[in-house]
Structure formats: C-alpha cells, structure tokens
C-alpha positions in Angstrom: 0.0 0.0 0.0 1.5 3.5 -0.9 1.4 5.4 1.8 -0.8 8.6 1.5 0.3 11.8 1.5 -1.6 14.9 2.3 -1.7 17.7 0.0 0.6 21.2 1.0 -1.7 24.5 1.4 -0.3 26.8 0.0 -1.5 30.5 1.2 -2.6 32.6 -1.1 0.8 34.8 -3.0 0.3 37.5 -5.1 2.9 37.7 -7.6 5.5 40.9 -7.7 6.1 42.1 -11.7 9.2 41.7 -12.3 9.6 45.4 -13.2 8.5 45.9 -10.0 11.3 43.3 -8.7 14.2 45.5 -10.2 13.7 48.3 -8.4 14.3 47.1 -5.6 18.6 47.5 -5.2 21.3 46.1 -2.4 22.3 48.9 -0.5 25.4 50.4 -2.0 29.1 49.2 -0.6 31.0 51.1 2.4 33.0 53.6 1.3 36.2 52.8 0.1 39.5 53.5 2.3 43.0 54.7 1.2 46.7 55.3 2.4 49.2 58.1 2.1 52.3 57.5 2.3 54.5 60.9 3.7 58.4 61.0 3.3 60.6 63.8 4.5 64.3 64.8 5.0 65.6 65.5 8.9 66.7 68.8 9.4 70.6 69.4 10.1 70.4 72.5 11.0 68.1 74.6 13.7 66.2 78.4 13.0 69.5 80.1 14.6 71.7 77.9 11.3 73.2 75.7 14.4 74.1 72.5 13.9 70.6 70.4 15.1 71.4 68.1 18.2 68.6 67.8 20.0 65.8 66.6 17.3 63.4 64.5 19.5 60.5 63.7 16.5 58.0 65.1 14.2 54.6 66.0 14.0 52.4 65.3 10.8 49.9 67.7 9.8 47.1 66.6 7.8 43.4 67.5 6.3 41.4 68.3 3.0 41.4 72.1 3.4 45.4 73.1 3.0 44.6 76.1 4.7 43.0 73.7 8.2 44.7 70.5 8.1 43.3 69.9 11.9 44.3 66.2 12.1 47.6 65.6 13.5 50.2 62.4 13.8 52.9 62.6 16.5 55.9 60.4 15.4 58.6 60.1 18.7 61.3 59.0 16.7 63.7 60.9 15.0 65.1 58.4 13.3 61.5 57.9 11.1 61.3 59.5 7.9 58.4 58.0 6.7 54.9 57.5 8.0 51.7 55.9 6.4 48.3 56.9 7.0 45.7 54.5 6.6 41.9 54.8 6.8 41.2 57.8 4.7 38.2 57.8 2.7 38.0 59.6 -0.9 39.0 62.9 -0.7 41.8 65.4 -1.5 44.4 65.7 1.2 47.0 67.9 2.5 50.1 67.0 4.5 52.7 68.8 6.0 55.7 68.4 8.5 57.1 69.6 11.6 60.5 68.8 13.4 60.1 68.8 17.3 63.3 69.0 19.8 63.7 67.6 23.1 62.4 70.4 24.5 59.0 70.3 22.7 59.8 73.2 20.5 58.4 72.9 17.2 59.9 74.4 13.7 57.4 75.8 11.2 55.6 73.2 8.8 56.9 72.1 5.8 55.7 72.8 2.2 52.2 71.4 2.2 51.6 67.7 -0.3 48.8 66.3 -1.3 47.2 63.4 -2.2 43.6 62.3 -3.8 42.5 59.3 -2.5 40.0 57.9 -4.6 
C-alpha cells in the first residue's frame, strides 16, 4: 500500500512584476579606504643655522582644506622619515611636517603635499 500523502496548502501569493522586482537594489558598498604615504628629510640644522642636536621627533599635519589640516600624527622618533596613513576615505588631502626637539619646540611646517584618495 503507498502510503498517502496529504496535499501542502499553500497560502494565497500574489505575484510581484518583475519590473517591479528591479527596483528594488542592495544597499550600496561602504565607502572605500586609502593610504598616504609621507616621506621627509631631517633637518641638520636649527632656526639660529646651528648644527641640530637635540631633534626628539616630528609632528604630521594633515586634512582636506590646505589652509586647516586639523588632524595631526605625532611620530617620537627621530630616526623615522616616513609615516603611512591608513583609513582615509576619498578625498583630496593635504600634508605637512614639523620637526620637534627635546624640548617640545616645534619648527614651522613644511611645504604642504597632497594626495587624492579615490
């Protein structure tokens, strides 16, 4: 004897159009993240043209407006000439550098670069 099997209900579906069906999209991706890489020289000499002895770090200046760059990187090593910074989203940016001595004096920035991050 087969054994019986009873029949599915199935509630009542209204079909979607399928016009209807592609208009509905996936949300679109999370913005996209970059890196800049900033290189500089150290300085030999300090403001007064003395031979620079006490050089303790730097400080990296950064933003999209050159005349603002707000953020700011300290690096406590003198001996590092070259930073990257990670996490940026698309967007123009500006960097400049500072020397700091031991003292916590800091020498004006440096010519401003830039990089688009895309």
């Amino acid at each position: 004897m087969a054994p019986v099997v009873s029949p599915v209900a199935v509630p009542d579906v209204t079909p979607v159009p399928v016009e209807a069906a592609a208009l509905v999209s996936p949300p679109p991706p999370p913005p996209s993240v970059g890196a800049a890489t900033v290189e500089w020289l150290a300085p030999e000499t300090a403001t007064d043209g003395s031979t620079l002895t006490n050089l303790a770090g730097y400080r990296i200046y950064y933003g999209t407006d050159v005349t603002r760059m707000t953020r700011k990187i300290e690096v406590k090593n003198a001996g590092v000439l070259t930073y990257v910074i990670e996490g940026l989203t698309p967007a123009t940016y500006y960097f400049a550098v500072t020397a700091i001595n031991v003292h916590g004096q800091e020498s004006a920035r440096s010519n401003a670069g830039r990089k688009i991050i895309t």
